[in-house]
N, C-alpha and C positions, 0 to 999 in steps of 0.2 A: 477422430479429431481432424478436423482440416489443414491443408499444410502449413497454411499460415499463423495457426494457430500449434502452441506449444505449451508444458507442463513451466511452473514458476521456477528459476534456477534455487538451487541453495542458498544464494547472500540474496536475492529479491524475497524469498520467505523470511530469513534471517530477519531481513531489513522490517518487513512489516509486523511480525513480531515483536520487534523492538516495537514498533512506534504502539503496538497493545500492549505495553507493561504495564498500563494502569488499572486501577480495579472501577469500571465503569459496567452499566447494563448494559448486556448483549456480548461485553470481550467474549466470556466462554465460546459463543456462539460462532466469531467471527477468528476465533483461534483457532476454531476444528475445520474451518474455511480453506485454512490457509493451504494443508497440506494438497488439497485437490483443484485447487484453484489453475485457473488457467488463460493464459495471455492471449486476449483475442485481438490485440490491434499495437502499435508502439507509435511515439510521437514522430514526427518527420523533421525534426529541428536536430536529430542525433542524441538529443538526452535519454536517461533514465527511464523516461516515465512511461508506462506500460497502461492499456484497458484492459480490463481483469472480468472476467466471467466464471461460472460456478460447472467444476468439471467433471466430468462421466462420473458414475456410480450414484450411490444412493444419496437422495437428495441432502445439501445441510438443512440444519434448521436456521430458521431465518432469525437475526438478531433484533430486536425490539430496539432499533433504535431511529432516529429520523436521517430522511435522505441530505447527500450534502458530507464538506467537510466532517470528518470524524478524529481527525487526530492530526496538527500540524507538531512539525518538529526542523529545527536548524541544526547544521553543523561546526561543531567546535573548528575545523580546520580550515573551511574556506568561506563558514558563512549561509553557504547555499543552504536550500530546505526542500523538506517534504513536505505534501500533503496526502494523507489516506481517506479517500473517499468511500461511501455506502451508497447503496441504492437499494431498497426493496428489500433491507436487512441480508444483503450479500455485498462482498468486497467488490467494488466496481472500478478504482479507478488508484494507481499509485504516480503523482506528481513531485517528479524530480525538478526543482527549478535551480538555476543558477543567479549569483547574484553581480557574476561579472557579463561580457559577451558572448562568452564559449559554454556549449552543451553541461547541463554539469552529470557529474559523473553518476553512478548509483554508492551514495555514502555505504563505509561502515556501519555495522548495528554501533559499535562502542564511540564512532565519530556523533552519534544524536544527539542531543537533548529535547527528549519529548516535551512541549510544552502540555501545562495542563490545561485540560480539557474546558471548554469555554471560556478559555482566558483572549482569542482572537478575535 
């Protein structure tokens, strides 16, 4: 793995777990992602939001689902939101945005509320 490049922490898995708690095609797929997934880039604004790549070992299988938002979710305490992106049926992309001026933080899993799926 390249230096810049790193293994997902625990609350960044956590967190994208949370936002798959739905029963949608491809979750299975995109669940067994999570555990080998890996940070290949961070935003430069100081937020959350991490570029996500698919990491050493055996390939996952790819999730049947279209590229693009896949799951947005806000949080109960400041507002702020995610967005969990796909590309090419692997996890490509977790945006952390804020709804004030300041970087926002990487939420709680229990701070979410995932919205449901096509409702954006």
């Amino acid at each position: 793995m390249p230096d810049d490049e790193r293994r997902l922490s625990a609350e960044e898995q956590a967190v994208i777990l949370a936002l798959l708690v739905q029963d949608l095609p491809g979750v299975q797929e995109l669940r067994s992602q999570v555990s080998s997934a890996v940070v290949a880039g961070r935003c430069g604004c100081g937020c959350a939001t991490v570029d996500l790549r698919p990491g050493a070992g055996p390939p996952a299988l790819d999730a049947p689902v279209q590229d693009g938002v896949l799951v947005s979710a806000h949080t109960r305490t400041r507002g702020d939101g995610v967005l969990l992106f796909v590309e090419h049926g692997h996890l490509s992309y977790l945006e952390v945005y804020a709804t004030e001026d300041e970087p926002a933080p990487l939420p709680r899993p229990e701070d979410l509320v995932v919205e449901p799926v096509g409702s954006w």
